[in-house]
Biopython code that builds the backbone (N, CA, C, O; Angstrom):
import numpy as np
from Bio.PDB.StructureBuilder import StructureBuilder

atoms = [
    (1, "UNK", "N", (0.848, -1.172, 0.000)),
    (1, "UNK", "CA", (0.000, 0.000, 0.000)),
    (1, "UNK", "C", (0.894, 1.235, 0.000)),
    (1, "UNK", "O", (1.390, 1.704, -1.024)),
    (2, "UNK", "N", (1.070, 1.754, 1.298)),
    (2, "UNK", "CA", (2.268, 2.835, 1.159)),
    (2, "UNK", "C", (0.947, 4.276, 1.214)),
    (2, "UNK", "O", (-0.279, 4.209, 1.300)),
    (3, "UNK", "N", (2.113, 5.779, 1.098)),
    (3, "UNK", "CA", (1.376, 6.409, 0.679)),
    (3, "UNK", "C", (1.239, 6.917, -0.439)),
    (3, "UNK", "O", (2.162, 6.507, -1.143)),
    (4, "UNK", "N", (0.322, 7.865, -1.218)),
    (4, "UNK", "CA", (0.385, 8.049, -2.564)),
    (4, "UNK", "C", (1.057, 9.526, -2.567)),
    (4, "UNK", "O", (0.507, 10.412, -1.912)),
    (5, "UNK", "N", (2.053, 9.756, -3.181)),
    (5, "UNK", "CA", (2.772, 10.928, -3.962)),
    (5, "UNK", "C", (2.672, 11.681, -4.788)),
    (5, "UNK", "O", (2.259, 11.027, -5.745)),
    (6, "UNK", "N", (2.789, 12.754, -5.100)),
    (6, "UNK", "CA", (2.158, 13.359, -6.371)),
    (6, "UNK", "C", (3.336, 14.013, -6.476)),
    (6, "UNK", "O", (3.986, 14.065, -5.432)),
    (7, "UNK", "N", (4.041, 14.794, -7.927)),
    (7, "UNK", "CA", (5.779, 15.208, -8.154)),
    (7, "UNK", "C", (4.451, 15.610, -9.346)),
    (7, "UNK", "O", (3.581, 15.042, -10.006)),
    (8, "UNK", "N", (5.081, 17.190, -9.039)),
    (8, "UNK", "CA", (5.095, 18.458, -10.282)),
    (8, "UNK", "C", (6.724, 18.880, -11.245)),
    (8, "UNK", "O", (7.827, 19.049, -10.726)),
    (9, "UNK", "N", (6.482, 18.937, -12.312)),
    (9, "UNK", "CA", (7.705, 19.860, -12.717)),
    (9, "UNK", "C", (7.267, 21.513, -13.550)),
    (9, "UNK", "O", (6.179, 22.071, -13.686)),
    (10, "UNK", "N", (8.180, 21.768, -13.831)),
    (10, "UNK", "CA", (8.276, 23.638, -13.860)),
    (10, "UNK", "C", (8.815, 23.319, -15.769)),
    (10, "UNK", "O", (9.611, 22.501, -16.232)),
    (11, "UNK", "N", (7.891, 24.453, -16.497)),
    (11, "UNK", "CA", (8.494, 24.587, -18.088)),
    (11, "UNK", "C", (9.620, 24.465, -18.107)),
    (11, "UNK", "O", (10.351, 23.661, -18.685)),
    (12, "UNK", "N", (9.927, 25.832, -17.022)),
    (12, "UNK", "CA", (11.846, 25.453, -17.521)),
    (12, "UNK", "C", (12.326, 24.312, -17.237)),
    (12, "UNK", "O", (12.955, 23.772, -18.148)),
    (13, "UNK", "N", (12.200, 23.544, -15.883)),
    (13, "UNK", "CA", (12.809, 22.567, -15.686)),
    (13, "UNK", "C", (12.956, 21.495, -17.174)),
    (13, "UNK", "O", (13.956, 20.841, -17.472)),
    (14, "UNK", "N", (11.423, 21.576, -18.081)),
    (14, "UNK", "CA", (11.596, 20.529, -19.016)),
    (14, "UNK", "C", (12.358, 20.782, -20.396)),
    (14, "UNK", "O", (12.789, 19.898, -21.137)),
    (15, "UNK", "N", (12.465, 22.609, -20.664)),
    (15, "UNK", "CA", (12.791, 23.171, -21.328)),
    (15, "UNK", "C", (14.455, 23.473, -21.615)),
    (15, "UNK", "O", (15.038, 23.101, -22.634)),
    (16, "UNK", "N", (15.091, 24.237, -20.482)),
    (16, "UNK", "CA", (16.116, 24.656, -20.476)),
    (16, "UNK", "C", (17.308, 23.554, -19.118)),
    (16, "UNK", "O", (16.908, 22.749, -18.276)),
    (17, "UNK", "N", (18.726, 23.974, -19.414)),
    (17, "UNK", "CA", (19.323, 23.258, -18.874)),
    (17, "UNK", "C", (20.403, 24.417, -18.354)),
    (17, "UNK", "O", (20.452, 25.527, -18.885)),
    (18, "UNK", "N", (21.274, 24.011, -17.231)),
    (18, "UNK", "CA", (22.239, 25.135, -16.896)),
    (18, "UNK", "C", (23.688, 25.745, -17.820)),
    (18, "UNK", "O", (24.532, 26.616, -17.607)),
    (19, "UNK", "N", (23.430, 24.795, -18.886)),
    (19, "UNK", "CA", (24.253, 25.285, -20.446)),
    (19, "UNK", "C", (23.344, 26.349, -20.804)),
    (19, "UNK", "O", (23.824, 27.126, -21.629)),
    (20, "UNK", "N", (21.943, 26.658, -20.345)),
    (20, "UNK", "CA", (21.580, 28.161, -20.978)),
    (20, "UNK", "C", (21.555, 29.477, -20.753)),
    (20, "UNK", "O", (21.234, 30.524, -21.315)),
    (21, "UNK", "N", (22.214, 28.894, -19.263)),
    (21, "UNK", "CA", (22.221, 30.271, -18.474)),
    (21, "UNK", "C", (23.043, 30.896, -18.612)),
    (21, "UNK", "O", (24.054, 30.429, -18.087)),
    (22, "UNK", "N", (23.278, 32.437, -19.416)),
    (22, "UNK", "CA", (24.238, 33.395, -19.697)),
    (22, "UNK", "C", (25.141, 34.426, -18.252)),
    (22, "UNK", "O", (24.870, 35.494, -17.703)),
    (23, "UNK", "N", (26.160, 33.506, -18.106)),
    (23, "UNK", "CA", (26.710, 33.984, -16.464)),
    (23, "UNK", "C", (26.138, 34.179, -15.450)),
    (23, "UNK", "O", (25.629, 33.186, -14.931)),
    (24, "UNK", "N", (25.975, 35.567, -14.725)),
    (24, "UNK", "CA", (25.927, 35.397, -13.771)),
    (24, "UNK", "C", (23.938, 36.004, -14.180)),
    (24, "UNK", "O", (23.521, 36.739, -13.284)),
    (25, "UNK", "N", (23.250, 35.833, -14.938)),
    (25, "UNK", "CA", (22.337, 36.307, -15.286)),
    (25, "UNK", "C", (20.773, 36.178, -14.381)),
    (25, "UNK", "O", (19.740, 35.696, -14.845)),
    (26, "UNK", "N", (20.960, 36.779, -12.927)),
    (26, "UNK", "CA", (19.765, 36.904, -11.708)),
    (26, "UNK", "C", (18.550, 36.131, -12.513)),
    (26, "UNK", "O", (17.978, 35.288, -11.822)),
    (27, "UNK", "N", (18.053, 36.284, -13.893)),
    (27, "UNK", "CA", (16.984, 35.959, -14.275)),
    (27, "UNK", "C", (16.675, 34.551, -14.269)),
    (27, "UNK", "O", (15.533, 34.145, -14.482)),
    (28, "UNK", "N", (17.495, 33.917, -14.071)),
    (28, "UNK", "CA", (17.541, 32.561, -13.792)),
    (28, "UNK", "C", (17.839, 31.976, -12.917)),
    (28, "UNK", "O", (18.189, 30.802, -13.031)),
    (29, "UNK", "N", (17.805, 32.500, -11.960)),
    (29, "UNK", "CA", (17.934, 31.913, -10.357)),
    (29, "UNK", "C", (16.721, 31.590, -10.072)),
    (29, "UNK", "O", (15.777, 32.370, -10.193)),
    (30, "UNK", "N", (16.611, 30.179, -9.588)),
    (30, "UNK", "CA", (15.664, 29.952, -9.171)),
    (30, "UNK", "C", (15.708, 28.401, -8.369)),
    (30, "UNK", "O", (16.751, 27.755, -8.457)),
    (31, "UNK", "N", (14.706, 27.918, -7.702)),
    (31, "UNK", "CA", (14.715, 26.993, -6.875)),
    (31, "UNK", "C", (13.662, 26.118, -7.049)),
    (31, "UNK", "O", (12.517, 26.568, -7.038)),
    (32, "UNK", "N", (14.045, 23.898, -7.349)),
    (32, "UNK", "CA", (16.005, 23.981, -7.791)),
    (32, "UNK", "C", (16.184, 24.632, -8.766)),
    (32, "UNK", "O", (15.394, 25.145, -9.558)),
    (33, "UNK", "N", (17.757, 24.604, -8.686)),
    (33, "UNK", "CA", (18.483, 25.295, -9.993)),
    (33, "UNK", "C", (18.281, 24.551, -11.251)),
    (33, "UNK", "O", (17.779, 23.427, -11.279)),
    (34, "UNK", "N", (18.720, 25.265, -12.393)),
    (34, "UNK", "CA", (18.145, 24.370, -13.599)),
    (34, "UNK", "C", (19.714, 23.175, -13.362)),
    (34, "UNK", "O", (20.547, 23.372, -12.477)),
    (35, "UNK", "N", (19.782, 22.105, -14.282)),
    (35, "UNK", "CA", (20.482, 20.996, -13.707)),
    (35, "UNK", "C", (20.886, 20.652, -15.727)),
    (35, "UNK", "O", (20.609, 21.492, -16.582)),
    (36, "UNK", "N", (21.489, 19.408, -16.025)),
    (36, "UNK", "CA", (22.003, 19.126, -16.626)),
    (36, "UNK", "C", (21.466, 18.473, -17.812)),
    (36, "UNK", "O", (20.396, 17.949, -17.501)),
    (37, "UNK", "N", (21.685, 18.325, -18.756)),
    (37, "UNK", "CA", (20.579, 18.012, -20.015)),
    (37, "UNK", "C", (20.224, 16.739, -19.173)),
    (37, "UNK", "O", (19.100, 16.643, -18.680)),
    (38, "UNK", "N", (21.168, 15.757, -19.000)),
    (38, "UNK", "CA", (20.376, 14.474, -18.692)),
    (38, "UNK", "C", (19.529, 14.451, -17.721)),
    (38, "UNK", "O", (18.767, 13.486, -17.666)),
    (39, "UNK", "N", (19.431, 15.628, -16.584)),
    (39, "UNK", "CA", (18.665, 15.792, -15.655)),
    (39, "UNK", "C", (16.719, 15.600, -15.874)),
    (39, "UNK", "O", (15.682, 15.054, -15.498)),
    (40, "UNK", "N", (17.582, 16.853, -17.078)),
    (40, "UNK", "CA", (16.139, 17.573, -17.413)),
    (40, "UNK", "C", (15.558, 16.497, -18.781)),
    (40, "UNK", "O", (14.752, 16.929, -19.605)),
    (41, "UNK", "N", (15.971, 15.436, -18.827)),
    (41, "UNK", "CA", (15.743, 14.656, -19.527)),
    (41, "UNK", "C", (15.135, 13.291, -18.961)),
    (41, "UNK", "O", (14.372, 12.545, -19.574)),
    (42, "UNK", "N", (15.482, 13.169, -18.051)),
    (42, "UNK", "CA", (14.777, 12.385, -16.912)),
    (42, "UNK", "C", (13.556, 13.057, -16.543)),
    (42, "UNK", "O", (12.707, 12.199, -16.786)),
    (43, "UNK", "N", (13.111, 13.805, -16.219)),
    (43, "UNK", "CA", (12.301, 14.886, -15.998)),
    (43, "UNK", "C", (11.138, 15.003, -16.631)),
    (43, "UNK", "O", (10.037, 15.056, -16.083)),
    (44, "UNK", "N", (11.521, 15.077, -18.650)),
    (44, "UNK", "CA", (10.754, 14.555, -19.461)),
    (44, "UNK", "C", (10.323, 13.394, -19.538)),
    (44, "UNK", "O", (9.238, 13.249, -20.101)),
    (45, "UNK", "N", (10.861, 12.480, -19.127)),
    (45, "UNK", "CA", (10.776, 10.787, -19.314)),
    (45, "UNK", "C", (10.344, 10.723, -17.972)),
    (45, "UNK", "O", (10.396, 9.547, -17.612)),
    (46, "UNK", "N", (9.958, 11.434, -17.108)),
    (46, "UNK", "CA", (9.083, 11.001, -15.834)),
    (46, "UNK", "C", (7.646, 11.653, -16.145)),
    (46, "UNK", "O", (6.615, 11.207, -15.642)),
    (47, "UNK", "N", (7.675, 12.685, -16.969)),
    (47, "UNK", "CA", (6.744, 13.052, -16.974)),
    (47, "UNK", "C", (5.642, 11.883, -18.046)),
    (47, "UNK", "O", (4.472, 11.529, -17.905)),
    (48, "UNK", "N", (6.682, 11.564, -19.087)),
    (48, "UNK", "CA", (5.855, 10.351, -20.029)),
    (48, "UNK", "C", (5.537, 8.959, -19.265)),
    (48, "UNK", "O", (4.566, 8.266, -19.572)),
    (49, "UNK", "N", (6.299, 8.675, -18.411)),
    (49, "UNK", "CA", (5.897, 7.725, -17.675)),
    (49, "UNK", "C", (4.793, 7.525, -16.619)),
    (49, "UNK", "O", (4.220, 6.489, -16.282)),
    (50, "UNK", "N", (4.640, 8.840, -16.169)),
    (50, "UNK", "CA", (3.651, 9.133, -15.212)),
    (50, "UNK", "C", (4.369, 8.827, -13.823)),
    (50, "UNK", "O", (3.728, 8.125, -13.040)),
    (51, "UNK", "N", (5.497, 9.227, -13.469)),
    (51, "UNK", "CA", (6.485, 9.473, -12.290)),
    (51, "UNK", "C", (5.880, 10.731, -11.840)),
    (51, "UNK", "O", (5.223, 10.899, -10.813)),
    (52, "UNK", "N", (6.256, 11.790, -12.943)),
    (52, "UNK", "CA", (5.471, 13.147, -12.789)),
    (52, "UNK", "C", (4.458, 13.298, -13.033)),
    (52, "UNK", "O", (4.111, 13.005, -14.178)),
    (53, "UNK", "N", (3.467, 13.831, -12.088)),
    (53, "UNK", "CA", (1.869, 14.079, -12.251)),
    (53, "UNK", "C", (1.464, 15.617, -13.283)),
    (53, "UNK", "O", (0.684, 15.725, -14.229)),
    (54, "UNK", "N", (2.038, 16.281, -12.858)),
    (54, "UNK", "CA", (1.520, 17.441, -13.325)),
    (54, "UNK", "C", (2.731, 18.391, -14.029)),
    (54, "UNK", "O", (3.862, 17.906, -14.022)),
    (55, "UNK", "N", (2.523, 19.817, -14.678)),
    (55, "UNK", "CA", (3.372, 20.473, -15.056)),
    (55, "UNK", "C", (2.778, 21.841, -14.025)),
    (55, "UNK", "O", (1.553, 21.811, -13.905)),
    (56, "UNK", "N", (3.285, 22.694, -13.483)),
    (56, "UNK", "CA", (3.219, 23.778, -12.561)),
    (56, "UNK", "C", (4.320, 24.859, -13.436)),
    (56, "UNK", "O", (5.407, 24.554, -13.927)),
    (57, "UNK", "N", (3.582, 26.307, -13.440)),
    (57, "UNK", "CA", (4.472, 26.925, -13.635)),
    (57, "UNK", "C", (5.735, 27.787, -12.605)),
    (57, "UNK", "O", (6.789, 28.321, -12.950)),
    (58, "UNK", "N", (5.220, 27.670, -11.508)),
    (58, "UNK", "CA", (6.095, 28.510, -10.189)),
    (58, "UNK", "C", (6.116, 29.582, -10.201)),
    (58, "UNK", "O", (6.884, 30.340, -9.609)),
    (59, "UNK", "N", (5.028, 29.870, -11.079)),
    (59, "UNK", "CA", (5.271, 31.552, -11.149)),
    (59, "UNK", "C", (5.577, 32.478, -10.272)),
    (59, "UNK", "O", (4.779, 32.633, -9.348)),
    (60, "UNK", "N", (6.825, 33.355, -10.320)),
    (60, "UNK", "CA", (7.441, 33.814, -8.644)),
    (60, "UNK", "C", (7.861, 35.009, -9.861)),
    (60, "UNK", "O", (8.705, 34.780, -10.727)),
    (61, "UNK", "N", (7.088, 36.339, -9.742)),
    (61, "UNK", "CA", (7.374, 37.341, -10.159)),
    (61, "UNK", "C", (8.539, 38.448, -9.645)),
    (61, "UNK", "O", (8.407, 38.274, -8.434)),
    (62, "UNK", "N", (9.020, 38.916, -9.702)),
    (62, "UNK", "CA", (9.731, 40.086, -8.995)),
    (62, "UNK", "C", (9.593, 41.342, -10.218)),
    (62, "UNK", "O", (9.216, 41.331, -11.390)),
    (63, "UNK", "N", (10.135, 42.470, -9.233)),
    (63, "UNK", "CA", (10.246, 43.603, -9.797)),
    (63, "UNK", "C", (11.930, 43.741, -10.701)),
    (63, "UNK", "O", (12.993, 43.387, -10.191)),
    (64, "UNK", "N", (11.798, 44.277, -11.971)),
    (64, "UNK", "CA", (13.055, 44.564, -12.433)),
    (64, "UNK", "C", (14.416, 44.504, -11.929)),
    (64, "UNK", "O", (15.170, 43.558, -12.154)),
    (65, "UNK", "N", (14.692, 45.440, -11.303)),
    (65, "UNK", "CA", (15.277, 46.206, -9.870)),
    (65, "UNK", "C", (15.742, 44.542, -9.498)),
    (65, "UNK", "O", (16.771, 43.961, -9.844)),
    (66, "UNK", "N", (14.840, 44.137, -8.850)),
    (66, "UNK", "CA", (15.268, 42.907, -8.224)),
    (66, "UNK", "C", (16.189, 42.103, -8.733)),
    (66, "UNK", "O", (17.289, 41.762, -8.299)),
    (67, "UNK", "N", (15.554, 41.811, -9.807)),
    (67, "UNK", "CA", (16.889, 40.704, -10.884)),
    (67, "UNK", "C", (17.909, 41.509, -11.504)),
    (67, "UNK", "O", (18.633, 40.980, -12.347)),
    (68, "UNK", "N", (18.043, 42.586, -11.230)),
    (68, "UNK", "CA", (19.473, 43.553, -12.310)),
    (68, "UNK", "C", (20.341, 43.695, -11.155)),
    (68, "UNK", "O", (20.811, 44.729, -10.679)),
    (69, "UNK", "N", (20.521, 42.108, -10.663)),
    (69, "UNK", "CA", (21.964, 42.488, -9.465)),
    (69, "UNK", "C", (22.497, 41.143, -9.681)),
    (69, "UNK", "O", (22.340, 40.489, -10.711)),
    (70, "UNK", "N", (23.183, 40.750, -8.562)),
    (70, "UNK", "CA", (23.894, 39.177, -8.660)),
    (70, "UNK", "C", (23.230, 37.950, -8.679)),
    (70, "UNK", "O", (22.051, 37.797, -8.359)),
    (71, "UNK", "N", (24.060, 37.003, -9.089)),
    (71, "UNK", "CA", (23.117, 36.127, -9.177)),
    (71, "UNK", "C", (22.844, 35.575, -7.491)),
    (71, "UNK", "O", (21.867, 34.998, -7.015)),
    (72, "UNK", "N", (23.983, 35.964, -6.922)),
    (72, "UNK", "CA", (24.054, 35.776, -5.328)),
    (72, "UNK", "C", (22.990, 36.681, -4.561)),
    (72, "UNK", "O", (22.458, 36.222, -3.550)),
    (73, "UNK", "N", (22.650, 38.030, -5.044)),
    (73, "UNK", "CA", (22.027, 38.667, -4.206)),
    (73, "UNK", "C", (20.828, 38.955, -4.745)),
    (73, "UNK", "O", (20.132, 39.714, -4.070)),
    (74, "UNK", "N", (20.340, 38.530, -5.871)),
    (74, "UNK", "CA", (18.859, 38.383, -6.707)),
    (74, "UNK", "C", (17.837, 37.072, -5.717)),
    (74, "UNK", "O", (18.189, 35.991, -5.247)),
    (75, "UNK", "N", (16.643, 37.706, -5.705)),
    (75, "UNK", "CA", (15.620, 36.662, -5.157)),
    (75, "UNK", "C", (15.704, 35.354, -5.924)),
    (75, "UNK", "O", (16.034, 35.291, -7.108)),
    (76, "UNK", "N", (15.349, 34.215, -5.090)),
    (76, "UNK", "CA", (14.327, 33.201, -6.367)),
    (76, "UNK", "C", (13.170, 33.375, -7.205)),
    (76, "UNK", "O", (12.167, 33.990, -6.841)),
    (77, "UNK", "N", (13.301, 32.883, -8.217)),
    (77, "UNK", "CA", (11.812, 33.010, -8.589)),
    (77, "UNK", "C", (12.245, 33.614, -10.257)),
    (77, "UNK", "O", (13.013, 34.510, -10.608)),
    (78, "UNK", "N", (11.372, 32.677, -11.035)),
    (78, "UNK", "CA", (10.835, 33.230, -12.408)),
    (78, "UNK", "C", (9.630, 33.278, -12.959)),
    (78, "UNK", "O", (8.817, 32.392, -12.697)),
    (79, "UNK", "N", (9.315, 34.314, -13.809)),
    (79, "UNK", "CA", (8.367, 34.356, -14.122)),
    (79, "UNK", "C", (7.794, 33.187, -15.064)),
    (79, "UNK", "O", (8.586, 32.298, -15.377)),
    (80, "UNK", "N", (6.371, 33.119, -15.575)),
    (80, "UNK", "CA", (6.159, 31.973, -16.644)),
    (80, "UNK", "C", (5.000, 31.177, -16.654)),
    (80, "UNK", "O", (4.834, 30.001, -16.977)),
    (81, "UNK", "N", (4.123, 32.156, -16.182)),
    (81, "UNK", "CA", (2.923, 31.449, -16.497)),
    (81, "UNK", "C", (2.117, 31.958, -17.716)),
    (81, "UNK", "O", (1.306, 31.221, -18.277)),
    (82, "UNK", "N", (2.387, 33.434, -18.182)),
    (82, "UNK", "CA", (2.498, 33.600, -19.556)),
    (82, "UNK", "C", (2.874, 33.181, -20.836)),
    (82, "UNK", "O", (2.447, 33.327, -21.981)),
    (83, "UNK", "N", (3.714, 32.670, -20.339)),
    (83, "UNK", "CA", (4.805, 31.961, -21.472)),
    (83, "UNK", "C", (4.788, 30.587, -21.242)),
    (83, "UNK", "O", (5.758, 30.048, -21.774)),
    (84, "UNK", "N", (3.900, 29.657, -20.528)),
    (84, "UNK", "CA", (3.847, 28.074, -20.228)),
    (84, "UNK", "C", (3.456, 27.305, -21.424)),
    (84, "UNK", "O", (4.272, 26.612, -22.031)),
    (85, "UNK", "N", (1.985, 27.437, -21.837)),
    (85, "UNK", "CA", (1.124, 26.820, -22.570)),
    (85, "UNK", "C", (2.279, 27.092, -24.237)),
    (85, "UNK", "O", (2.845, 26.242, -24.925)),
    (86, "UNK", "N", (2.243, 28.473, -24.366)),
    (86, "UNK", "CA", (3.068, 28.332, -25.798)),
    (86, "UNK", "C", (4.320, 27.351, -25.756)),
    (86, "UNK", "O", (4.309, 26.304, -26.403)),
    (87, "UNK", "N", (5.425, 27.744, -24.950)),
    (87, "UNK", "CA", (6.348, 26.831, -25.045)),
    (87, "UNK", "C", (6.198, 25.430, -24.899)),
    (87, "UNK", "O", (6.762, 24.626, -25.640)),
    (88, "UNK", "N", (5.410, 25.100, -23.906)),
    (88, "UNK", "CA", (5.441, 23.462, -24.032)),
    (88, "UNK", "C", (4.788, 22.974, -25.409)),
    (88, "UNK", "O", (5.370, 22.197, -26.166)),
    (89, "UNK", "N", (3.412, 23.553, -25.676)),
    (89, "UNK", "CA", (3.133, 23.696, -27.140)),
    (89, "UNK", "C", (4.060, 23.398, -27.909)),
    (89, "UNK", "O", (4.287, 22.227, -28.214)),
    (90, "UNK", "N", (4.695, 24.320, -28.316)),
    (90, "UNK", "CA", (6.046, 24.158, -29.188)),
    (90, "UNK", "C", (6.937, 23.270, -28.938)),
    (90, "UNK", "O", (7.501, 22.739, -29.894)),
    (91, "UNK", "N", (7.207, 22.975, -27.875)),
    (91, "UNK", "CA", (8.684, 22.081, -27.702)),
    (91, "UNK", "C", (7.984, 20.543, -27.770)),
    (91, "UNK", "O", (8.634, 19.666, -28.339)),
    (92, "UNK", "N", (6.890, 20.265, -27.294)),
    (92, "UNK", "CA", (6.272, 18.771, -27.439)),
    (92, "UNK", "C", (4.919, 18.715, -27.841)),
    (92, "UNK", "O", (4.400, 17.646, -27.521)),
    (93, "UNK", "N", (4.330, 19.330, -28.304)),
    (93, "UNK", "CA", (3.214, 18.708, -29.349)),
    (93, "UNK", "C", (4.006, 19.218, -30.746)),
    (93, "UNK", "O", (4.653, 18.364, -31.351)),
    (94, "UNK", "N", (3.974, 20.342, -31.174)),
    (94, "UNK", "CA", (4.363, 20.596, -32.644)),
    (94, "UNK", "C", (5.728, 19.588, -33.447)),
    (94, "UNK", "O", (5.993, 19.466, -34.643)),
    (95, "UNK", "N", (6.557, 18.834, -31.920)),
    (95, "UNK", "CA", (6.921, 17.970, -32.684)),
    (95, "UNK", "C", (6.734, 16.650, -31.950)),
    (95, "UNK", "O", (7.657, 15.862, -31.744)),
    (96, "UNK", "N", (5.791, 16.512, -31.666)),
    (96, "UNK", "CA", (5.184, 14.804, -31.565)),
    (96, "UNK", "C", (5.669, 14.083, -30.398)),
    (96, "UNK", "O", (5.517, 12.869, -30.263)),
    (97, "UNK", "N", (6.171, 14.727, -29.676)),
    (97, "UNK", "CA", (6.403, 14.319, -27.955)),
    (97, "UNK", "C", (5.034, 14.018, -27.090)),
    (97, "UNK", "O", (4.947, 13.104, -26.270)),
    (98, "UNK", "N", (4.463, 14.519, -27.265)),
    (98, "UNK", "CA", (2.964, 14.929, -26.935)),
    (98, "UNK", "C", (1.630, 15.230, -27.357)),
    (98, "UNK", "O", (1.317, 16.394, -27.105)),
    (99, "UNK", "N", (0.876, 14.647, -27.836)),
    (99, "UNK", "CA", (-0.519, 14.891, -28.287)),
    (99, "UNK", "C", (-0.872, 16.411, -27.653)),
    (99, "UNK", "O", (0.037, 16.956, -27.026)),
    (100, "UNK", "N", (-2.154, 17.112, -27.790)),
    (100, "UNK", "CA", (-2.390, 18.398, -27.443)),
    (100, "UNK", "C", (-3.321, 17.965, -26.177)),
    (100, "UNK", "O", (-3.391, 18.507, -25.074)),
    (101, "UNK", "N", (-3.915, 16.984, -26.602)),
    (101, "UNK", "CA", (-4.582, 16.283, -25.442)),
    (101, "UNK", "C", (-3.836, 16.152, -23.823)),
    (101, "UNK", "O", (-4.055, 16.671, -22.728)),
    (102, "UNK", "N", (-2.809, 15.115, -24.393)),
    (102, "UNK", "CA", (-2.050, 14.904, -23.228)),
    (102, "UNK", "C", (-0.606, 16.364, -22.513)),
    (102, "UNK", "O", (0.335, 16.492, -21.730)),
    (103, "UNK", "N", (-1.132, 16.836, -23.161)),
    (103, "UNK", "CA", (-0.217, 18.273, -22.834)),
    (103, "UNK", "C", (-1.818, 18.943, -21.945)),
    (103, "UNK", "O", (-1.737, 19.203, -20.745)),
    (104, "UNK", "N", (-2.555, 19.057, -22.360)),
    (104, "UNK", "CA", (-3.597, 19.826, -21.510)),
    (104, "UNK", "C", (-4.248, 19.134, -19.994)),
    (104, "UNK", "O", (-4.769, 19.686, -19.025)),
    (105, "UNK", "N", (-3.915, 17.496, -20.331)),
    (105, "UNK", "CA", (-4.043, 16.855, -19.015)),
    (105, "UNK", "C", (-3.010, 16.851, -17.735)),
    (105, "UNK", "O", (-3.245, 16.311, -16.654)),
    (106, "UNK", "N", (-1.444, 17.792, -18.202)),
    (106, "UNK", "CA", (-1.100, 17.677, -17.533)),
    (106, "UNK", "C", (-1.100, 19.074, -16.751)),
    (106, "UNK", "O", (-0.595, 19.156, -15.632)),
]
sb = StructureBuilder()
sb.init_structure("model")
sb.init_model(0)
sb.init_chain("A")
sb.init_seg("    ")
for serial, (resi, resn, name, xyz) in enumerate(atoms, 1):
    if name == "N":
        sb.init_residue(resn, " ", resi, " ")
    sb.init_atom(name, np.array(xyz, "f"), 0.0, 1.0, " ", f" {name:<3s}", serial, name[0])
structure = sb.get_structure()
């Protein structure tokens, strides 16, 4: 029996990897950090397996100001609940990772 678990992941997490992050660039700090293609490739392949239940965007806004400093002294948090539905769109239904169906169930 046991108990039952439920595991969300984040666009970026399925999207981007820490090869995209341009130095020390605050806009991408966030929590966890983005991790390694094979990471974020596992990630995808949990999500097809049904390891991962859902997709969440984390949307954690800040003000400008906030992210135009270090990456040490910038908050967590990115934006992206604007930008969710298109990108996953694009990155796995338009090329066949994903039905539109099973992109909206998650």
């Amino acid at each position: 029996a046991g108990i039952k678990v439920t595991a969300e992941v984040t666009p970026h997490h399925l999207l981007l990897t820490e090869d995209d992050v341009p130095g020390d660039d605050a806009i991408y700090k966030m929590n966890p950090p983005l991790r390694a293609k094979e990471d974020r490739d596992a990630l995808i392949e949990g999500l097809i397996d049904g390891t991962i239940d859902c997709i969440a965007t984390d949307h954690a806004p800040h003000a400008k100001e906030e992210k135009e400093v270090s990456m040490i002294d910038a908050p967590f948090g990115i934006v992206g609940s604007e930008t969710a539905f298109q990108l996953l769109y694009t990155h796995f239904v338009k090329t066949g990772k994903f039905t539109l169906e099973q992109l909206v169930a998650f």
